[in-house]
C-alpha positions in Angstrom: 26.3 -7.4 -39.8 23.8 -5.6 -37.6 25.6 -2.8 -36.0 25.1 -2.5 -31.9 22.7 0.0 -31.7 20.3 -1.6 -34.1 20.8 -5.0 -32.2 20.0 -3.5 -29.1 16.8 -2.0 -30.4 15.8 -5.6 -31.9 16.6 -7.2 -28.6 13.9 -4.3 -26.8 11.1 -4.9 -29.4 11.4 -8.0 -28.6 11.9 -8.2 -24.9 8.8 -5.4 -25.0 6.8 -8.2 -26.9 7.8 -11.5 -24.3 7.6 -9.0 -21.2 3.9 -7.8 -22.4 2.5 -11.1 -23.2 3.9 -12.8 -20.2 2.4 -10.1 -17.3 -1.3 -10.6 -19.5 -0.7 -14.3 -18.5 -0.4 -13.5 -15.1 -3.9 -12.4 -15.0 -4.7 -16.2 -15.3 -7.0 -16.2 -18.5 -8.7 -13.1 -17.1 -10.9 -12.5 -20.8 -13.7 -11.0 -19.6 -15.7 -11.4 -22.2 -16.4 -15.2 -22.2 -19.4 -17.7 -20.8 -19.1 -19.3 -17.8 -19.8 -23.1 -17.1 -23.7 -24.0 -18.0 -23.7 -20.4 -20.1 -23.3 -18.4 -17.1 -21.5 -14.5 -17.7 -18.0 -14.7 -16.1 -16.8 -11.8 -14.0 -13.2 -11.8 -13.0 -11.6 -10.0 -10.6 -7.6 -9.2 -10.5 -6.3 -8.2 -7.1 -2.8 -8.4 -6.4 -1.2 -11.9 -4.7 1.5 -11.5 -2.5 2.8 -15.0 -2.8 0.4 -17.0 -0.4 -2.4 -18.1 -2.9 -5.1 -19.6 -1.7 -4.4 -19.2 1.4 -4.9 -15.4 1.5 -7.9 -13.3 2.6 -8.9 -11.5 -0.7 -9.2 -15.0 -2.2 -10.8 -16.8 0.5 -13.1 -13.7 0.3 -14.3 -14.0 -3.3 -14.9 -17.6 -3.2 -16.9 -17.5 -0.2 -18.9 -14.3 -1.7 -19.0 -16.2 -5.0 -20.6 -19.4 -3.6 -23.3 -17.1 -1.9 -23.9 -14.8 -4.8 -27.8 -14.3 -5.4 -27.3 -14.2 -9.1 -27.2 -18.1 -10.1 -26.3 -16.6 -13.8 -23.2 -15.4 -13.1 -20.1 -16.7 -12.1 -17.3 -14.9 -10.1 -13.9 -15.6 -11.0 -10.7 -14.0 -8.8 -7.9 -14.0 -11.3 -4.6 -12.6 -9.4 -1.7 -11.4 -10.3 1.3 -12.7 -8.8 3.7 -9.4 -7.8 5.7 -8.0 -5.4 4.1 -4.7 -4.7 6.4 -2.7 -6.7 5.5 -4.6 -9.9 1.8 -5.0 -9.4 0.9 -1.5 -10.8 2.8 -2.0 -13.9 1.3 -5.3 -14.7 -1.8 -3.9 -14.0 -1.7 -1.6 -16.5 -1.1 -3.4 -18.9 -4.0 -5.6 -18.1 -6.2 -2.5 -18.4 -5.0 -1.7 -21.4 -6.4 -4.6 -23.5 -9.5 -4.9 -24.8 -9.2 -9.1 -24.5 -7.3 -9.1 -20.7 -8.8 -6.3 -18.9 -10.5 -7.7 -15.7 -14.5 -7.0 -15.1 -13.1 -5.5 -11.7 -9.9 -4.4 -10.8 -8.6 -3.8 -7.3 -6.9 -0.3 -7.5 -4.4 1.4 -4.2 -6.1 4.6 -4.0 -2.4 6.1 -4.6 -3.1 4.8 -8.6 -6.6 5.2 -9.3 -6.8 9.5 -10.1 -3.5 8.2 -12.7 -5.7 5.0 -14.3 -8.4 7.4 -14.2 -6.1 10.1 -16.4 -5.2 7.2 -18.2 -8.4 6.4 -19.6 -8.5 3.1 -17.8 -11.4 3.1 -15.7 -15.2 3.4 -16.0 -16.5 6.6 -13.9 -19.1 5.5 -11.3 -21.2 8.5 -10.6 -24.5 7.4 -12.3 -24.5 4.1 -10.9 -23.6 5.4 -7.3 -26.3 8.1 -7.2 -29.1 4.8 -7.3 -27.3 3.1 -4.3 -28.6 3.7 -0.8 -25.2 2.2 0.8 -23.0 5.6 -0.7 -25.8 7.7 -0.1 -27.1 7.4 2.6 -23.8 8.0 5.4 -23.3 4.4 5.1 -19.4 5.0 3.9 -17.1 7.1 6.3 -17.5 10.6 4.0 -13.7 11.4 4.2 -12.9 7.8 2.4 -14.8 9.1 -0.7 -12.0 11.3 -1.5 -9.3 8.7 -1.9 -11.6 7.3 -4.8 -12.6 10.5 -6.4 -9.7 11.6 -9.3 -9.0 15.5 -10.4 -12.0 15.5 -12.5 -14.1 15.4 -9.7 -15.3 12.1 -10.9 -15.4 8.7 -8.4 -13.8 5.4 -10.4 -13.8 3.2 -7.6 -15.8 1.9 -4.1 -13.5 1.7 -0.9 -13.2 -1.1 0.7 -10.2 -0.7 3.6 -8.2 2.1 4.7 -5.1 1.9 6.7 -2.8 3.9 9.4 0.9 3.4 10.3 3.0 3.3 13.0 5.9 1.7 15.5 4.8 -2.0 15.6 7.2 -3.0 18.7 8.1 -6.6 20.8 6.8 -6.1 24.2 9.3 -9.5 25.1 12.3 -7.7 23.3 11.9 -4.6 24.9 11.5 -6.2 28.3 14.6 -7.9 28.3 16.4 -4.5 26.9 14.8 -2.8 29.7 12.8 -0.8 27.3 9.3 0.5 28.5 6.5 -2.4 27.6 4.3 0.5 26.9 6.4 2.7 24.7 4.9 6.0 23.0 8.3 7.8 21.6 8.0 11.6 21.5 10.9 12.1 18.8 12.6 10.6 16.4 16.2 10.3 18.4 13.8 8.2 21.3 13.0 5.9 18.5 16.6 5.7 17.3 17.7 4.9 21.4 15.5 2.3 21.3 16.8 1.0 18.5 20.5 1.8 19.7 19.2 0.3 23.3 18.1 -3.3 22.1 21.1 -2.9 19.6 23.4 -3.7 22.9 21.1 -5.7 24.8 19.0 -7.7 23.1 20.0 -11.2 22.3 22.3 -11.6 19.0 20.7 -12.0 16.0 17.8 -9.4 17.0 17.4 -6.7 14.1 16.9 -3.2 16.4 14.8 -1.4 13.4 13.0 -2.7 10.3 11.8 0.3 7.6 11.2 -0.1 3.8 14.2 1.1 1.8 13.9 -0.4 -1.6 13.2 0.2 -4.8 11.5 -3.7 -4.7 9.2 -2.8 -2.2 8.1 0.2 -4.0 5.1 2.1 -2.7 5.6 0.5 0.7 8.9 2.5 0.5 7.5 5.7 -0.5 4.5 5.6 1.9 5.4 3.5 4.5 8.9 5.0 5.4 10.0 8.2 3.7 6.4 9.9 3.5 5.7 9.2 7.3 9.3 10.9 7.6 9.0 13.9 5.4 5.3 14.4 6.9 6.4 14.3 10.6 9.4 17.1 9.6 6.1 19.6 8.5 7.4 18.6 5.0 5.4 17.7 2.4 5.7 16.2 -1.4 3.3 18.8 -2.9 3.0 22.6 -2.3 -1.3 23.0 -2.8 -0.5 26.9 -2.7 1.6 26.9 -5.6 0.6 23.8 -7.2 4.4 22.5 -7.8 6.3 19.8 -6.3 8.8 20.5 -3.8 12.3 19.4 -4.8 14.7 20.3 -2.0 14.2 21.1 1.5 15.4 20.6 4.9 12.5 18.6 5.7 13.7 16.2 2.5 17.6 16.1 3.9 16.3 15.1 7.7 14.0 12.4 6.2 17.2 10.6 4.5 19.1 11.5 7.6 17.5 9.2 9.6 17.2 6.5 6.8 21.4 7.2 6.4 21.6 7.2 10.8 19.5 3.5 10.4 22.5 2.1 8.0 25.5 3.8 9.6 24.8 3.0 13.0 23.5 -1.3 11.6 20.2 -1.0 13.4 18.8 -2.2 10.7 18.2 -5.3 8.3 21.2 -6.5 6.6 20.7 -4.8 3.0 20.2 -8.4 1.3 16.9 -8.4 3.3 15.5 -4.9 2.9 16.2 -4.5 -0.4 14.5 -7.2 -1.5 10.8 -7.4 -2.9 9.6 -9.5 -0.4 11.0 -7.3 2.7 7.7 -6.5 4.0 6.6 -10.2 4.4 9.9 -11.5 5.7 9.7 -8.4 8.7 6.2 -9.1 9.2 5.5 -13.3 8.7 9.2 -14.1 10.1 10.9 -11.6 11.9 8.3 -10.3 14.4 6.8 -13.7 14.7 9.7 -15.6 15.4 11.0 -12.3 18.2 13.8 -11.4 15.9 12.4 -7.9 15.3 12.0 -5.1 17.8 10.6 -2.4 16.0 9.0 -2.0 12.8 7.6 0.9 10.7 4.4 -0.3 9.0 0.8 -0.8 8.4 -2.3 -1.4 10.9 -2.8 -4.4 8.4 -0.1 -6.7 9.2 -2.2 -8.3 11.9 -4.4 -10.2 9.7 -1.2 -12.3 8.7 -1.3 -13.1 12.6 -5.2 -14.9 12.3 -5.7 -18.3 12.5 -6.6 -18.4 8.5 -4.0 -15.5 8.2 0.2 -16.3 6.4 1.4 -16.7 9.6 -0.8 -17.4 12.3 0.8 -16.3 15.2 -2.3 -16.2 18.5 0.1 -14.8 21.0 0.3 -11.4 18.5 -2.4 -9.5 20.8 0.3 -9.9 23.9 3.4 -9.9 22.4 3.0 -6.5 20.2 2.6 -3.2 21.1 1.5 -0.4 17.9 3.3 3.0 19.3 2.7 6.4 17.1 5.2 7.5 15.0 6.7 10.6 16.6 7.2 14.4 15.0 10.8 14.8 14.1 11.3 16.8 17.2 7.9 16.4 18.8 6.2 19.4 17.5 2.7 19.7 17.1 0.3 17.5 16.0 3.0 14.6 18.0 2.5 11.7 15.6 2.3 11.6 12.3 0.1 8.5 10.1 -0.1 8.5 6.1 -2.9 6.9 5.8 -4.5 5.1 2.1 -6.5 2.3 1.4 -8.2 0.3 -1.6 -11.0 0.1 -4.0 -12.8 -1.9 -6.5 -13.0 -0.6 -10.0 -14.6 -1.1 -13.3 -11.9 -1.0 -16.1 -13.5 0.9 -19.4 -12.3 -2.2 -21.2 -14.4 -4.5 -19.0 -16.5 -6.8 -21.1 -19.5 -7.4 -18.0 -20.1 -3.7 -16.6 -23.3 -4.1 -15.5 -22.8 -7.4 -13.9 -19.6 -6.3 -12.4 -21.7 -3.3 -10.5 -24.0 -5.6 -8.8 -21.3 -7.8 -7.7 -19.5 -4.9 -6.2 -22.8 -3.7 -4.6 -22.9 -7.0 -3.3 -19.5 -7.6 -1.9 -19.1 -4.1 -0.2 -21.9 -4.6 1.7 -22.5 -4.1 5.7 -22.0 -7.6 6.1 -19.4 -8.6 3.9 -17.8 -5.5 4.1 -17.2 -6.6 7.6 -15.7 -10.1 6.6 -13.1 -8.7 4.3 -11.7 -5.9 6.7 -11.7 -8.5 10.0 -10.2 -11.0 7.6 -7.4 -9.1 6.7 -6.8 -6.7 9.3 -7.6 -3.5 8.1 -9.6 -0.4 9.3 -12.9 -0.3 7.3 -14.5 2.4 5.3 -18.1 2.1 6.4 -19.8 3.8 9.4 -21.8 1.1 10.2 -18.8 -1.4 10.3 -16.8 0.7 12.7 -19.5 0.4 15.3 -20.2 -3.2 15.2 -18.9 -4.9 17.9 -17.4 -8.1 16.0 -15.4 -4.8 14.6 -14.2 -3.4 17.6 -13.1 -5.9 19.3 -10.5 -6.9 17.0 -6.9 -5.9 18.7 -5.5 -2.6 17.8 -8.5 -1.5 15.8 -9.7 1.3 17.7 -5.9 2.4 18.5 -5.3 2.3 14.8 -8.3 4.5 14.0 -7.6 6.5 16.4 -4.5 7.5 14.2 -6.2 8.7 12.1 -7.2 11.6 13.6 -3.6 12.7 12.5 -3.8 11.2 9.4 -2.2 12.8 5.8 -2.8 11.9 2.4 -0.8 11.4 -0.7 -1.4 13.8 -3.3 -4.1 13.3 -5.9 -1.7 14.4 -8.6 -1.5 12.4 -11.8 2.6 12.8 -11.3 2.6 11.0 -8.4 3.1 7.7 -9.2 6.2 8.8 -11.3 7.2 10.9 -8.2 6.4 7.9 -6.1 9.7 5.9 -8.4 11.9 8.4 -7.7 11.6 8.6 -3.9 12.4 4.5 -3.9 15.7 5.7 -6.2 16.5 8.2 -3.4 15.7 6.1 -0.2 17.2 3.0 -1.8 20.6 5.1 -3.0 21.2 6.5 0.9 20.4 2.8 2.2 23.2 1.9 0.0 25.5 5.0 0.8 25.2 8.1 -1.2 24.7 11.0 0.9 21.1 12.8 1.6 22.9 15.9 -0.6 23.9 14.0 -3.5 21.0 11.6 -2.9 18.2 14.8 -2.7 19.9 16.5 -5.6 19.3 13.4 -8.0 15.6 13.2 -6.9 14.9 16.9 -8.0 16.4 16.6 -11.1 14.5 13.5 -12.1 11.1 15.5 -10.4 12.1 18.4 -12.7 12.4 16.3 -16.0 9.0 14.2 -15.2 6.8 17.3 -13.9 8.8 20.5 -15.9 10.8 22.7 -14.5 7.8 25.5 -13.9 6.0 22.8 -11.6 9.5 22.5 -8.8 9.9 24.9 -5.9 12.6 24.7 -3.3 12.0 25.4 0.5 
C-alpha cells in the first residue's frame, strides 16, 4: 500500500511528464532542426494564438512574408502556440528549454525577454545588429531599444510594435446616457460616474465598466488594469533609489479600491466573464462591437480586431468609439497615465537555424513590412520611418494613441518581475472576488517578500 504522500508525489511526476510533453506539442512539430520540402532549411516561428488561427494577423503576416522571401532555400514555418495569455509564457518556456522543440524565432512581450534572457534562453544580438543599417542608422524609435535590452546591457530581441492604454468608450452608449460624446475624465471618481451614469440609463443588459481582473488573463491584468492604477496614484512596483520592491503603500490600497468600488457598486462584468481567460476577447470582439460595453480599460491594439481581415470586423469602429486618457487618481500632474510595452522577435540559444533566422528577421522588420504587421494588427510601430508614412497615419486613433505616449511608464526590467507580475493577478483577482484591499495587499507582500528576500521590500 502506497501511503498518501508518496501517491501524491507519483501522481506530480507524472502529471509533470503529460503536462510537459503536451505544451511541446503545442508548438506544432516546431523541431528546428529539420529540412524543408525539396531540402530547403526550415525556420519556424512560435508566436502566441489567441484562438482565431488562420484568421489572425501574425499568421496572415508570415505566410505572406514567407511566399515573398528572397531566399528560395529556406522555408518559413509559423508554428503557434495555442494560449490564453496567462499561459503563453509558461509554455513558452518550456519550448525554449529543449534542444529538439525550441523555435528558430520566438515572439517574446518585452515584459519576459530580460527573464529568458537571465534564463539562458536567448541568443544576444549585439554582433549581428552592429552590421545592420536599419538599427543603426535612427531607423528604430531609440526609446523602443530599451524594452529589448536585458540587465546585462545586452539586446536579445528586435521590436516590432509598441502599445499605449486607455478609456476605450461607446460614443452611441454615452449619447443616450447623456454622457459627453467627447469624454476626457480628469479623475478617477469622473470615470466611476460615468460608469455609475450609464449604470442607470443605459439600456439593460449594458456592462457600465470592463477592466482585467483575473488571474486567466494574466499580464493583461497586471499591466492593463492594476499597473495603469498604481502608476496614476504616483505609485510604483519598483523603488530604482533603493533597488527593492515596494510591498505596501497607499498608492497599492487606492489601486484595489477602485477595483473593490468596480464590484461593489456591479459596474462591472459579471465575475463568470472577467475571470475568465478569454475576458479580453469577449470585451473587445463581443461586447463593444455588439454596444453592450460602455467603457473599457485596454490596449491601442484592439482596433485591428475591428479591420476587415481583423476577428471581428466591425467598419463603423472609427465612429462609434472614442479612446479617452486614463486620468491621475485625483488629477495631479502629469493628468493621464499609459503603461506602455510592446513585442520582439528573438533567437532562442537552442535554435537549430541562427543564421537563417537573422536574415529572416532583417527581412520581416523591414520599412515595408514592418508597416504591414503594425497596420494589420493595430498597433503603434517602433520604427521612425513608419510613424511618418502616411498609410500609417492615417489609421484611426494612431496618432492619439502615440500621443500617449508622451506620458508613457514602463514595467521594470527586473528579472523578479514576472514572478511579481503572478502575484498582482492573486491580489486583483482576490478583491474582485471579495477580500479586502488590507488583507488582499497584506498577502501580496508576503508572497513579494518570500520570491525577492526580505532585504529587497520596502514599505511607503
Amino acid at each position: 500500500m502506497i501511503k498518501t504522500t508518496s501517491g501524491k508525489r507519483v501522481l506530480l511526476v507524472l502529471a509533470s511528464i503529460i503536462l510537459f510533453a503536451s505544451l511541446l506539442a503545442g508548438c506544432s512539430g516546431s523541431s528546428s532542426g529539420g529540412q524543408g520540402e525539396n531540402g530547403k532549411k526550415t525556420v519556424t516561428i512560435t508566436y502566441r494564438d489567441d484562438g482565431i488561427g488562420e484568421q489572425g494577423a501574425m499568421y496572415k503576416w508570415i505566410m505572406e512574408l514567407s511566399k515573398n522571401y528572397p531566399d528560395k532555400n529556406v522555408e518559413i514555418k509559423p508554428t503557434p502556440i495555442q494560449a490564453s495569455e496567462g499561459d503563453y509564457f509558461a509554455k513558452i518556456a518550456l519550448a525554449l528549454k529543449s534542444k529538439d522543440k525550441a523555435p528558430d524565432i520566438v515572439t517574446e512581450d518585452t515584459f519576459i525577454l530580460n527573464s529568458d534572457a537571465s534564463a539562458g534562453f536567448l541568443e544576444p544580438l549585439d554582433d549581428r545588429l552592429k552590421d545592420w543599417p536599419d538599427w543603426t542608422d535612427g531607423s528604430f524609435i531609440e526609446a523602443m531599444k530599451k524594452g529589448v535590452t536585458a540587465s546585462d546591457g545586452k539586446v536579445y530581441g528586435v521590436p516590432y510594435n509598441t502599445d499605449s492604454r486607455g478609456l476605450w468608450y461607446n460614443k452611441t452608449i454615452f449619447k443616450e446616457a447623456g454622457l459627453p460624446e467627447e469624454w476626457t475624465p480628469k479623475t478617477w471618481e469622473e470615470v466611476l460616474d460615468a460608469a455609475r451614469t450609464v449604470k442607470t440609463k443605459a439600456a439593460d443588459g449594458v456592462v457600465p465598466i470592463w477592466m482585467n481582473m483575473g488571474k486567466a488573463t494574466g499580464e493583461a491584468t497586471s499591466m492593463q488594469t492594476y499597473e495603469m492604477l498604481l502608476y496614476g496614484t504616483g505609485g510604483r512596483l519598483y523603488d530604482d533609489s533603493t533597488g527593492k520592491w515596494i510591498v505596501k503603500s497607499q498608492g497599492i490600497l487606492d489601486s484595489l479600491r477602485f477595483i473593490e468600488t468596480v464590484n461593489k457598486e456591479k459596474l462591472g462584468p459579471p465575475l463568470s466573464k472577467v475571470l475568465n481567460g478569454q475576458a479580453g476577447n469577449t470585451a473587445t470582439r463581443e461586447y463593444l462591437p455588439q454596444g453592450k460595453l460602455a467603457i473599457s480599460l485596454d490596449g491601442s491594439w484592439i482596433t485591428g480586431n475591428y479591420l476587415e481581415n481583423g476577428a471581428a470586423p466591425w467598419p463603423e469602429y472609427k465612429d462609434v468609439l472614442g479612446f479617452a486618457p486614463m486620468p491621475t487618481s485625483n488629477g495631479q500632474t502629469p493628468g493621464s497615465i499609459t503603461l506602455a510595452g510592446g513585442w520582439a522577435l528573438s533567437i532562442p540559444s537552442n535554435a537549430k537555424n541562427k543564421d537563417e533566422a537573422w536574415e529572416f528577421i532583417k527581412y520581416a522588420l523591414n520599412k515595408e513590412n514592418s508597416q504591414k504587421l503594425v497596420t494589420a494588427s493595430g498597433n503603434i510601430t517602433v520604427r521612425a520611418d513608419v510613424a511618418k508614412d502616411p498609410g500609417y497615419t492615417q489609421m484611426p486613433f494612431n496618432e492619439i494613441a502615440t500621443e500617449y505616449l508622451q506620458n508613457a511608464e514602463f514595467r521594470p526590467a527586473q528579472d523578479k518581475y514576472p514572478e511579481v507580475s503572478t502575484q498582482i493577478q492573486t491580489m486583483v483577482e482576490a478583491v474582485a472576488t471579495g477580500t479586502s484591499p488590507e488583507a488582499a495587499q497584506n498577502k501580496y507582500a508576503q508572497d513579494v517578500t518570500r520570491i525577492v528576500g526580505e532585504q529587497n521590500v520596502i514599505e511607503k
